[in-house]
N, C-alpha and C positions, 0 to 999 in steps of 0.2 A: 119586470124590472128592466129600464133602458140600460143600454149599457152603453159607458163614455168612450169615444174615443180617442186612441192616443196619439197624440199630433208631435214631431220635435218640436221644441222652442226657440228663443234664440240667443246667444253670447257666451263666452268661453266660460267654462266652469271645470276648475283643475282642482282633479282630487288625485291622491295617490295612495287610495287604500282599497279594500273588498268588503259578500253577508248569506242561510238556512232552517229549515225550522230546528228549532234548540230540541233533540233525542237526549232525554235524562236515567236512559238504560242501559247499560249497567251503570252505576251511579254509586261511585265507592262514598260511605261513609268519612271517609274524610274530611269532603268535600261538604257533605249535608252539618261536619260537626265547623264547620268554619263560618257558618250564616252568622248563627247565635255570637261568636267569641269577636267576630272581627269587624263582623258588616252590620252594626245593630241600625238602620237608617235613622239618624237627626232629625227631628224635625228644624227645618231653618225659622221656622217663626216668620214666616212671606208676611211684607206688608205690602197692599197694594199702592203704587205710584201713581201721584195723578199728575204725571211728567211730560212732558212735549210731544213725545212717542207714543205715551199710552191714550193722548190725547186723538190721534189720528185715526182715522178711520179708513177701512178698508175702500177704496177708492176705483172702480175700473180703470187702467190707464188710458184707454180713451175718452175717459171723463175731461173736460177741462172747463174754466171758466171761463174762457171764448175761444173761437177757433184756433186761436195761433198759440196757446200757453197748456202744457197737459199738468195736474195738480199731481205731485209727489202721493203714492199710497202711503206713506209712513214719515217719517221725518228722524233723521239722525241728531244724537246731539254734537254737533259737530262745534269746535271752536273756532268759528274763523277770526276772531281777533287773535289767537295763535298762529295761525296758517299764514296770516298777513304781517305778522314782527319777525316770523320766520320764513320770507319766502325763498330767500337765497340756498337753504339744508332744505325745501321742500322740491326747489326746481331740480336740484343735484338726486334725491329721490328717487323723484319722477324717470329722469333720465337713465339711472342704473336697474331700475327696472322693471325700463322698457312698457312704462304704462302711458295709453294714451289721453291721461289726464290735461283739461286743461285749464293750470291754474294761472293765466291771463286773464281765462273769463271768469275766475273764480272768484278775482282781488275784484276785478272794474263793475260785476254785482254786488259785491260785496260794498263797495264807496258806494255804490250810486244807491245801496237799501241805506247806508246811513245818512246820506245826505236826506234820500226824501222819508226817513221817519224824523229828521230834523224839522222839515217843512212840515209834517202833518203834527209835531208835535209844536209848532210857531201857531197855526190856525187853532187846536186847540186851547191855547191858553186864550189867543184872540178872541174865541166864542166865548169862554171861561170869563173877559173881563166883561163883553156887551152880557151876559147871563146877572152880573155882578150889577151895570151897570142900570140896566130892566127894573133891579129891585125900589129903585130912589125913586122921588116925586121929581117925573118930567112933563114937561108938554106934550101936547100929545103926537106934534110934529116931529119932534125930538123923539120921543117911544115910536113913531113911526120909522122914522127913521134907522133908530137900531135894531126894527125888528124886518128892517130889508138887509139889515148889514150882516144881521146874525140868521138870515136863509140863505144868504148869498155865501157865508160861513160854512154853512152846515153844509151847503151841497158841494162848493168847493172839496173841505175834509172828505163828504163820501166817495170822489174822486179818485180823492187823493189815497185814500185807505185801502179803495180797490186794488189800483195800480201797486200799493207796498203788497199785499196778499199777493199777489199774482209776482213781485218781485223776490221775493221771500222764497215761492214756492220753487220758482226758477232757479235761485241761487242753491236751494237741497240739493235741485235734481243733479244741476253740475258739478254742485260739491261731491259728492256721494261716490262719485269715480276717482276720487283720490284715494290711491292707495295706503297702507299702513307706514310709519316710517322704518327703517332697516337697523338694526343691531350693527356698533361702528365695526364690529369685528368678521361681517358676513364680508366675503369672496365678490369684490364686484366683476358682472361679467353676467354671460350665458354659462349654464350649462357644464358644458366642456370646463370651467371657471371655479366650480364646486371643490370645495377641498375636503381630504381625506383627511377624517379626525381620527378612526381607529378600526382597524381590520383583526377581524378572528378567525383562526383554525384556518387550515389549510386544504387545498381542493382533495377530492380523493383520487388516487391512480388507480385506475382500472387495469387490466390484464385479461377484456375481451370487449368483443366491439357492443358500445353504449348504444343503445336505444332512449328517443326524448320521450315524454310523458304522451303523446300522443299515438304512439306504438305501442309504449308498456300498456295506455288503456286500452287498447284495443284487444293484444294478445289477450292481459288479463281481463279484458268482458269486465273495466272498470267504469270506462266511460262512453256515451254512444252524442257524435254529433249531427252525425246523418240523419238520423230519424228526429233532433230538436230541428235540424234547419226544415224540414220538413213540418212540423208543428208549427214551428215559430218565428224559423228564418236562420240567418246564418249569426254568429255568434253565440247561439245557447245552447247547451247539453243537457244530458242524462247522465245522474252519476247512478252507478248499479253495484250492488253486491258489495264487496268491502270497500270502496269510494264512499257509500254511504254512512260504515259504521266510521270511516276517518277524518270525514268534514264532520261527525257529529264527537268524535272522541279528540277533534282538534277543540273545536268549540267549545267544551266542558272540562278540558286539560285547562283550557285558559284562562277563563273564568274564575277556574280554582284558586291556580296561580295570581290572579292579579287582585280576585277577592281577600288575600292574604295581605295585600299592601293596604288597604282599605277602603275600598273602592265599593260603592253599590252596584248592585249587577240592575238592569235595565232590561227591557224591550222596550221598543218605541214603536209609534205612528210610523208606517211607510211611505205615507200619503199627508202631505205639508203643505200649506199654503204657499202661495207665491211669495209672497212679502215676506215669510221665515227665511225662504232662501236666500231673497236677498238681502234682508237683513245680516245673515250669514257672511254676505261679503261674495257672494256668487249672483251671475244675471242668469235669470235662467230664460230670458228670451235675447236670441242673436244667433250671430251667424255662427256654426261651428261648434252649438250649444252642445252640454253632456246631460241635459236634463231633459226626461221624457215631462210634457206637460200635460193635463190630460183635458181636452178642448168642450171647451164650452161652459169650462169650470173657472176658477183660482187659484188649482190644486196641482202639484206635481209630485210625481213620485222622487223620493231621495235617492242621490247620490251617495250619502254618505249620512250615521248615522250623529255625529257631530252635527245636523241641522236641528231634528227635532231634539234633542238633548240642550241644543242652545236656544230654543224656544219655553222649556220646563218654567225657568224664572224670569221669564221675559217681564217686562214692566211692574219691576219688585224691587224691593229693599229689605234686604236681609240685615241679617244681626249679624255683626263682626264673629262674634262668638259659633256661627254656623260655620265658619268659612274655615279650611278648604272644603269644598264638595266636589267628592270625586266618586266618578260615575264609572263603569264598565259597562255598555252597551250592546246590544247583540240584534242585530235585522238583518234583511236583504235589503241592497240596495240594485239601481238602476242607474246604468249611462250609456248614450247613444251614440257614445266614444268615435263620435263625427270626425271626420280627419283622419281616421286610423287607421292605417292600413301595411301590407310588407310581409317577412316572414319575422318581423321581433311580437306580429301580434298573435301568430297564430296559434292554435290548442285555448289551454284554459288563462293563456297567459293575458288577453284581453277581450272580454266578455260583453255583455250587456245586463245581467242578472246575475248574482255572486252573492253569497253571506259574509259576513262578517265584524268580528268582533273588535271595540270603536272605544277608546276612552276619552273621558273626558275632564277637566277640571276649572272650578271657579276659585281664586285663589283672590288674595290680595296686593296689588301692585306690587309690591315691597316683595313677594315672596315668588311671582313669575318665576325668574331665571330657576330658583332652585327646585319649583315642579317640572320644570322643564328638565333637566337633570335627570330628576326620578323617573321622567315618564321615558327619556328613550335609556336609560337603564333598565327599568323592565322590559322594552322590547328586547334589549341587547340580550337579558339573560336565558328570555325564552326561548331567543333563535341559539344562543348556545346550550342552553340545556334538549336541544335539536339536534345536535350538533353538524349543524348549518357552516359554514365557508362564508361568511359576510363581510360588509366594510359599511361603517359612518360617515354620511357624508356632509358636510356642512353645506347649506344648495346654494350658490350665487346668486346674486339678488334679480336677475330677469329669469330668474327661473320658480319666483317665492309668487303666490297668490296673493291677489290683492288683500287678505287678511294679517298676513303672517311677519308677523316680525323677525324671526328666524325661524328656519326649518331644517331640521336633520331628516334625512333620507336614509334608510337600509338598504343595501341591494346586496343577492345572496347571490353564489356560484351555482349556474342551472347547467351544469355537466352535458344535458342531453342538445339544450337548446346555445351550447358553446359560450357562453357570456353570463353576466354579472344581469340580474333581472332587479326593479325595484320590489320591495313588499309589503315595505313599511314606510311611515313619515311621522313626525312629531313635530308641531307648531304651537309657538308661543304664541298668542293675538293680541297680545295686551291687551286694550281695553278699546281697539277696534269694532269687534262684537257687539261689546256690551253698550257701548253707547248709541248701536245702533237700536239693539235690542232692548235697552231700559234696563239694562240690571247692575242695580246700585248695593252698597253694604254701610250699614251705619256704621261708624269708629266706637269702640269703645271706650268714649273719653269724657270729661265730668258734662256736664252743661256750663253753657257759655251763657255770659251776662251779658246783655242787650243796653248798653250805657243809656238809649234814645228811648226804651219803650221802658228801662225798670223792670227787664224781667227776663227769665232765664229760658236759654234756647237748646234742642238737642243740637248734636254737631252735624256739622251738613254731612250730606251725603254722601259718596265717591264710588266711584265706578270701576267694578270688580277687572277683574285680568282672567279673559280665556285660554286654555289650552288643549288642544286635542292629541290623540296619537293613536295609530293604528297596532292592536294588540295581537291581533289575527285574521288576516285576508285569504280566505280558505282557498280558492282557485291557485294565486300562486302559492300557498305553502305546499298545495299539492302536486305542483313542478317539481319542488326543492328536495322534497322527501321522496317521491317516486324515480324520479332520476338518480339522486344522491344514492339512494339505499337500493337500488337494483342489482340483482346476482347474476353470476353467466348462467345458472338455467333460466330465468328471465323470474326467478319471485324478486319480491320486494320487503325488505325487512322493516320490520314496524318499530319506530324507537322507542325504546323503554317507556319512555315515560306517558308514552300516549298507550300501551297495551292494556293497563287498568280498567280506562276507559272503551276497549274496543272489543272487553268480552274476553281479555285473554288471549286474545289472536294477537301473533307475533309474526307471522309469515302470510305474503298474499302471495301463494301459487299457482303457476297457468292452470286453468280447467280442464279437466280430461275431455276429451272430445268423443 
């Protein structure tokens, strides 16, 4: 069996969450009694879409239909007759943040595909009348005559038809870098820009000198990097000994918890096609990319586990009456976190292989904001039932990914590593995603009367509202807790609510040598 190799890709792809194999030992009964009462899975009733999207075909982008035009692998449904009544709130957008979208070129394809399906639809009807005209008693001068006119027709339109497909395709490719629009109330700015929604608990004061998570692992023989850089290269580890049983009793603490809101618990594919990604609203080829691609293929490994979860209904039409479906998802993921470098990256604080637990939600426009709500409420309660030091951050708009209509951020006090770290994020995508994706929901509403045809219609379709959020990023939650909870003899105390899960063990102390 060959084996692929792995090549970076290219263009920025910004995540801000973490992922190991799921350990369901010790596995308290509480947990096994919540499957049955909470998470019984729906079936949505998938209808398959035979939509603009589900139309296209997987495409190499080298493929094109002459040398100077590359054909789009996918096609979004993008509205550009909105894009163009509203260009004045799109160019303001663009500009807050900070995307190098460009929608000049976006309007002057956009005219010039409706002028010339104007012209191709003039030649049509032209051909339509000499077809018409063919039928009657002529001469034969005269039939000869319209049947130069209507080859002269016909090759003109194939021309012409060409040129619209190759314009058509042109105008995806540059639409498709237009970012989501922003929530009026998001922070505009970088960064630094981000506003504070809500801060909990308070840092702890220690009364002996603190050690970072990078020294407790070592003392405690929890974590080894020396011997991953040697394997693997620099960025990956070995977790050992009780590191293992607390990225597997963080992972199943979580789950618990969030299967209680009613959420289905997931694993997913690690390995996604190209086109999921981007669909996604991520490039996963460019400079600076965070995406491992893997060469020779169409395939890359995930960043995060929000890609294959938004591929599950890709080019479908659900029933109103399925909706919400909410996911709890659990992988590893992978990013080749290009660019990153310093001492805010070092230890497990920025990786290239990580677990982590990933939710997700398809909701109906109307009810976005208030999933949104729910979902960074349950981060919130988790990292206080941690009792974690955090603050909510509403993120400024050059700091939102091209998906995300709003995004809150968590970042937790890492006592060792002196500062506030992120560990969480929650994004609302409206229906960014989905239209790129194809996943639509029928309304539950009567059928509509057709005055022209005399007969009754279901209601059109509309296009669901994604949401993501990070439930558990195992690498930094184990900053938070090994720092946070470290003693002057150098153990680390295990918070309550993860020791069920960990076998009972409440203390990790140094090893006798």
């Amino acid at each position: 069996m060959g084996l692929h190799t792995l090549r970076l890709a290219t263009a920025p792809m910004t995540f801000s969450t973490f992922s190991s194999r799921l350990f369901l030992k010790p596995f308290p009964n509480t947990l096994l009694s919540l499957f049955p009462r909470h998470v019984q899975p729906r079936k949505p009733f998938l209808v398959r879409a035979f939509s603009a999207s589900s139309a296209v075909q997987d495409i190499p982008a080298t493929q094109a239909s002459d040398s100077s035009a590359a054909r789009p692998q996918w096609k979004a449904a993008i509205d550009f007759k909105w894009i163009r009544d509203n260009k004045e709130a799109i160019e303001i957008n663009i500009k807050n943040r900070n995307s190098n979208a460009n929608l000049e070129a976006v309007l002057e394809l956009y005219e010039n595909m409706i002028n010339l399906q104007k012209e191709v639809e003039g030649l049509r009807e032209e051909r339509n009348n000499v077809a018409k005209k063919m039928k009657g008693k002529l001469e034969p001068s005269e039939r000869q005559k319209l049947v130069e006119e209507g080859k002269n027709l016909k090759e003109s339109l194939v021309t012409l038809e060409e040129d619209l497909v190759k314009l058509r395709d042109e105008l995806q490719l540059v639409a498709q870098s237009i970012p989501n629009m922003t929530h009026p109330d998001v922070p505009v700015g970088g960064e630094d820009s981000s506003a504070i929604r809500k801060e909990f608990g308070s840092p702890r004061e220690f009364h002996f000198p603190i050690k970072d998570h990078l020294q407790l692992g070592k003392d405690l023989d929890l974590i080894d990097f020396d011997s991953a850089a040697e394997v693997s290269g620099s960025k990956f580890f070995y977790l050992k000994n009780e590191a293992v049983l607390l990225e597997m009793a963080l992972l199943n603490w979580t789950l618990s918890e969030v299967m209680k809101k009613g959420f289905t618990p997931l694993t997913t594919p690690e390995i996604v096609r190209s086109s999921i990604v981007e669909k996604c609203g991520f490039q996963p080829r460019g400079d600076n990319t965070q995406v491992y691609s893997i060469d020779g293929t169409d395939q890359c490994l995930i960043g995060t586990a929000e890609i294959p979860i938004g591929g599950i209904h890709m080019d479908s039409i659900l029933l109103e009456s399925a909706l919400p479906l909410k996911y709890i998802a659990f992988s590893h993921c992978f990013r080749t976190e290009a660019g990153a470098a310093g001492a805010a990256t070092k230890g497990l604080y920025r990786v290239h292989q990580f677990s982590k637990a990933e939710m997700f939600v398809l909701c109906r426009p109307e009810d976005s904001e208030t999933f949104h709500d729910e979902l960074i409420q349950i981060e919130e309660d988790l990292f206080t039932s941690l009792g974690l030091h955090f603050k909510t951050l509403d993120m400024a708009t050059a700091d939102l990914g091209a998906p995300a209509y709003r995004k809150f951020d968590i970042e937790a006090w890492m006592p060792g590593l002196g500062r506030f770290g992120e560990i969480s994020s929650a994004s609302n995508c409206t229906d960014y995603q989905s239209r790129r994706l194809g996943i639509r929901y029928r309304p539950s509403e009567p059928l509509q009367a057709d005055s022209k045809k005399g007969k009754m219609n279901l209601p059109a379709p509309k296009f669901v509202h994604t949401l993501n959020a990070t439930a558990c990023a195992v690498p930094r939650m184990m900053v938070c807790l090994l720092e946070n909870y470290q003693q002057e003899d150098g153990s680390v105390v295990i918070p309550e609510p993860l020791r069920p899960f960990m076998g009972g063990i409440e203390l990790i102390k140094p090893k006798l040598r």
